[in-house]
C-alpha positions in Angstrom: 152.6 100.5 143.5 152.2 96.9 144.7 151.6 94.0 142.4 148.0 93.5 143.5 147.4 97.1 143.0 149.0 96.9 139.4 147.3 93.7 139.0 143.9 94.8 139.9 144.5 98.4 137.5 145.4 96.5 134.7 142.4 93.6 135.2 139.8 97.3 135.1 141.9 98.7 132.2 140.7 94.8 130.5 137.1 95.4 131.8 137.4 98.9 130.5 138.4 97.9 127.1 135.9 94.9 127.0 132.9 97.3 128.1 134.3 100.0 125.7 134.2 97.0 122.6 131.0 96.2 123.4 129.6 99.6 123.5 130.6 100.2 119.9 130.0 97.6 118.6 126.7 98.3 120.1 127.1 102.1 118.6 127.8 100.3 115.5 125.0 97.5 115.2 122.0 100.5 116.0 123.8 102.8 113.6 123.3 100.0 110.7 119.9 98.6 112.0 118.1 102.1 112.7 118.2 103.6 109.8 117.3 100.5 108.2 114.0 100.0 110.4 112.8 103.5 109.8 113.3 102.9 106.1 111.3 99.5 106.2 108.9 101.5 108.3 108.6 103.8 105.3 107.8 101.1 102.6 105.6 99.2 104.6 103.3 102.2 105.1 104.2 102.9 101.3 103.4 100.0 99.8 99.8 99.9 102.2 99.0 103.1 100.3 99.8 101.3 96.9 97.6 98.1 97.6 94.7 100.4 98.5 94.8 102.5 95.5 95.4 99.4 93.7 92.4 97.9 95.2 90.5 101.1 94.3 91.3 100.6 90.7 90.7 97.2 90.2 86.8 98.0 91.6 87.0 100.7 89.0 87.7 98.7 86.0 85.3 96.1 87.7 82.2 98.8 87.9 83.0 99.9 84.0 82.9 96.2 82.8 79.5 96.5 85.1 78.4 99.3 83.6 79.7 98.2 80.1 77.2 94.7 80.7 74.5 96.4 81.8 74.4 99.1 78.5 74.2 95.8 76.5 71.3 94.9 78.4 69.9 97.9 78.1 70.4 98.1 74.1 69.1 94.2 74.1 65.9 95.0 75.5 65.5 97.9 73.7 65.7 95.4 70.5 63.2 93.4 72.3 66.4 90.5 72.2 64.9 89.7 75.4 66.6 86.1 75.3 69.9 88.0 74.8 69.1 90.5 77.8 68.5 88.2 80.3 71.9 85.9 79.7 73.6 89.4 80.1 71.5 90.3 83.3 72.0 86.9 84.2 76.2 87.4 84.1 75.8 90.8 85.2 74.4 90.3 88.8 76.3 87.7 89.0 79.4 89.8 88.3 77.7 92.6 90.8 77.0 89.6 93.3 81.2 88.8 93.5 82.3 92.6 93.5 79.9 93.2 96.6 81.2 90.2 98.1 84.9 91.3 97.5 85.1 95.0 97.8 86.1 96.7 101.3 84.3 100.0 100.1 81.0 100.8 102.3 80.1 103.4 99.4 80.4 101.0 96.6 78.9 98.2 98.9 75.6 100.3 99.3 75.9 100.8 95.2 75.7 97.3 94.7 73.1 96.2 97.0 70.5 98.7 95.8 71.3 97.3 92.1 71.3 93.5 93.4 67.5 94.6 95.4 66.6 95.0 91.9 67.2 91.8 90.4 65.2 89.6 90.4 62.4 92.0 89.4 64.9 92.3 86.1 64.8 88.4 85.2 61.3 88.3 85.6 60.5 91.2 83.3 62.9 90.0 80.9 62.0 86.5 81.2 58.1 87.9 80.3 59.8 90.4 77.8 58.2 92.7 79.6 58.6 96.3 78.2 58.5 98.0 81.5 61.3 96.5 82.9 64.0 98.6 80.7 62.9 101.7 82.8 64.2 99.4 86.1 67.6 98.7 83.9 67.8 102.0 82.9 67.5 102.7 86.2 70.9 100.2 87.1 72.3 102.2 84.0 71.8 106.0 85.9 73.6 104.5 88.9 76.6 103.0 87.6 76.8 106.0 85.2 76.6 108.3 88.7 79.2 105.9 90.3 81.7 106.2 87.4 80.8 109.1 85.2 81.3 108.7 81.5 84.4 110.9 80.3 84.9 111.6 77.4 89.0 111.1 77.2 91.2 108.3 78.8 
């Protein structure tokens, strides 16, 4: 062998071992990162799933304090406390009025609206102390009870 021939082996033996450092290190850097990616993959799509159940359950304790309101108004105007029934009808759509607004959920959306059609037919019968009008709350009542049924354990 001539110099330039040993010269030109051992300059591709370099390149060989260069290439061959580079490709583990490549080997090594997608062993660590893949894993990891599908794993952060995994949690992402995890912790979607919790945020929309959590969502879903912060509307549900939001329609029982709805439905909890709404009884009192019911059991006010039953008392003819009409002054006391309207402030609660009063907070109560207004409550309705900012779950509508915030909740993604066309079901409950279509809930709401149908009680929030009703309102202002409920101040004005209260604001009368009209009698009638605790058939139209009773009426809210039936809903939210259909929405959320009452259980009888926690």
């Amino acid at each position: 062998m001539t110099d330039a021939s040993t010269s030109q082996a051992s300059f591709l033996s370099r390149w060989s071992r260069v290439i061959a450092l580079f490709a583990a290190i490549l080997v090594a850097f997608l062993a660590g990162f893949v894993p990891q990616y599908i794993r952060t993959t995994h949690l992402n799509s995890d912790l979607s799933t919790l945020r929309q159940e959590h969502q879903k359950l912060l509307d549900k304790e939001r329609l029982l304090q709805l439905r909890g309101a709404i009884n009192q108004v019911f059991v006010q105007a039953t008392r003819n406390n009409y002054g006391l029934a309207s402030h609660g009808a009063s907070e109560f759509f207004k409550e309705a009025r900012n779950l509508l607004d915030g909740t993604p959920d066309t079901s409950l959306k279509d809930t709401l609206q149908k009680i929030m059609d009703r309102r202002d037919a409920v101040i004005a019968g209260l604001s009368k102390a009209d009698p009638a009008v605790r058939t139209t709350i009773g009426s809210i009542v039936d809903e939210l009870n259909q929405r959320i049924p009452v259980t009888s354990g926690l």
